[in-house]
C-alpha positions as CSV (number, residue, x, y, z in Angstrom):
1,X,62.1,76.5,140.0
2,X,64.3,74.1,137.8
3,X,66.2,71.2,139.3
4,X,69.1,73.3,139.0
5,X,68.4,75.8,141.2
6,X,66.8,73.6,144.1
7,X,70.1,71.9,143.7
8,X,71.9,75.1,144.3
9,X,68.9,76.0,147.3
10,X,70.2,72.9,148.6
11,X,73.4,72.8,148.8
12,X,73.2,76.6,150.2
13,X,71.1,75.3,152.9
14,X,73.6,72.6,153.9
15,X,76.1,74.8,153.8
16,X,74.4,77.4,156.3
17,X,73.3,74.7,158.5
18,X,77.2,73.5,158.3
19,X,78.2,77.2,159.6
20,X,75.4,77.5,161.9
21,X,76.3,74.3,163.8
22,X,80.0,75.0,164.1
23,X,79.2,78.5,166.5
24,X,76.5,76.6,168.2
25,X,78.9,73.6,169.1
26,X,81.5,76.5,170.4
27,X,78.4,78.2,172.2
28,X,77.3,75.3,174.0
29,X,81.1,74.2,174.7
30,X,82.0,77.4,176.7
31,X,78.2,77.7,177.9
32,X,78.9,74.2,179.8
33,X,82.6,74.9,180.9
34,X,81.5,78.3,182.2
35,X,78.0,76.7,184.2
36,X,80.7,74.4,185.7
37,X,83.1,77.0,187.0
38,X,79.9,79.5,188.3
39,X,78.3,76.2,190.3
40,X,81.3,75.7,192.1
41,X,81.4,79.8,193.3
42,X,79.5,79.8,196.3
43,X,79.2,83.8,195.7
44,X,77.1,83.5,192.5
45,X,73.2,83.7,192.9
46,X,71.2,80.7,192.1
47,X,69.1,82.7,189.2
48,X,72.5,83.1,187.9
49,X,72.9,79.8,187.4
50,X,69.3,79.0,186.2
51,X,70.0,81.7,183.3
52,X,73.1,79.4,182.3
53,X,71.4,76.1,182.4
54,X,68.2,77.4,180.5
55,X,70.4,79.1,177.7
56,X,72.3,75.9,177.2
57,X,69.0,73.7,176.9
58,X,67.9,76.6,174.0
59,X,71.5,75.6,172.4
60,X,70.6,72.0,172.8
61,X,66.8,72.8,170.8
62,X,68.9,74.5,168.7
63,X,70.8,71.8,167.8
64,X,68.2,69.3,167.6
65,X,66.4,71.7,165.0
66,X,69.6,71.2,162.7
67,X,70.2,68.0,162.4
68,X,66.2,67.3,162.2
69,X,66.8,69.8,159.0
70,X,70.2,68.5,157.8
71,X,68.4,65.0,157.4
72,X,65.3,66.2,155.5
73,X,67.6,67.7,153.4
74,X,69.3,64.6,152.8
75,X,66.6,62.6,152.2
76,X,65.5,65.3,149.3
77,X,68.2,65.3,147.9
């Protein structure tokens, strides 16, 4: 592969990684606003709840995975 194209692989990266963050930053936004509106219902079952919370840690793994990736992309490049 010339330097061209891994320039070009790069920057495509980056660019996914850019787009990818943005939904999860929305996801994990109205994840946490909706876990704090079902807590406070005393009618909503406590597995409910756990559901919620664990999705929300996967977002946060989620998150971590990308910026981990973002910066060995910019220490290649």
């Amino acid at each position: 592969m010339s330097e061209e194209e891994l320039k070009t692989l790069a920057l495509e990266e980056r660019t996914f990684l850019h787009d990818m963050s943005n939904h999860i930053v929305v996801a994990h936004g109205m994840a946490t606003f909706a876990l704090k509106v079902i807590k406070t219902n005393p009618n909503v079952d406590v597995k409910e709840v756990e559901r919620l919370e664990k999705s929300i840690s996967a977002i946060n793994k989620m998150t971590e995975l990308i910026q981990e990736r973002r910066l060995l992309l910019h220490e290649r490049s």
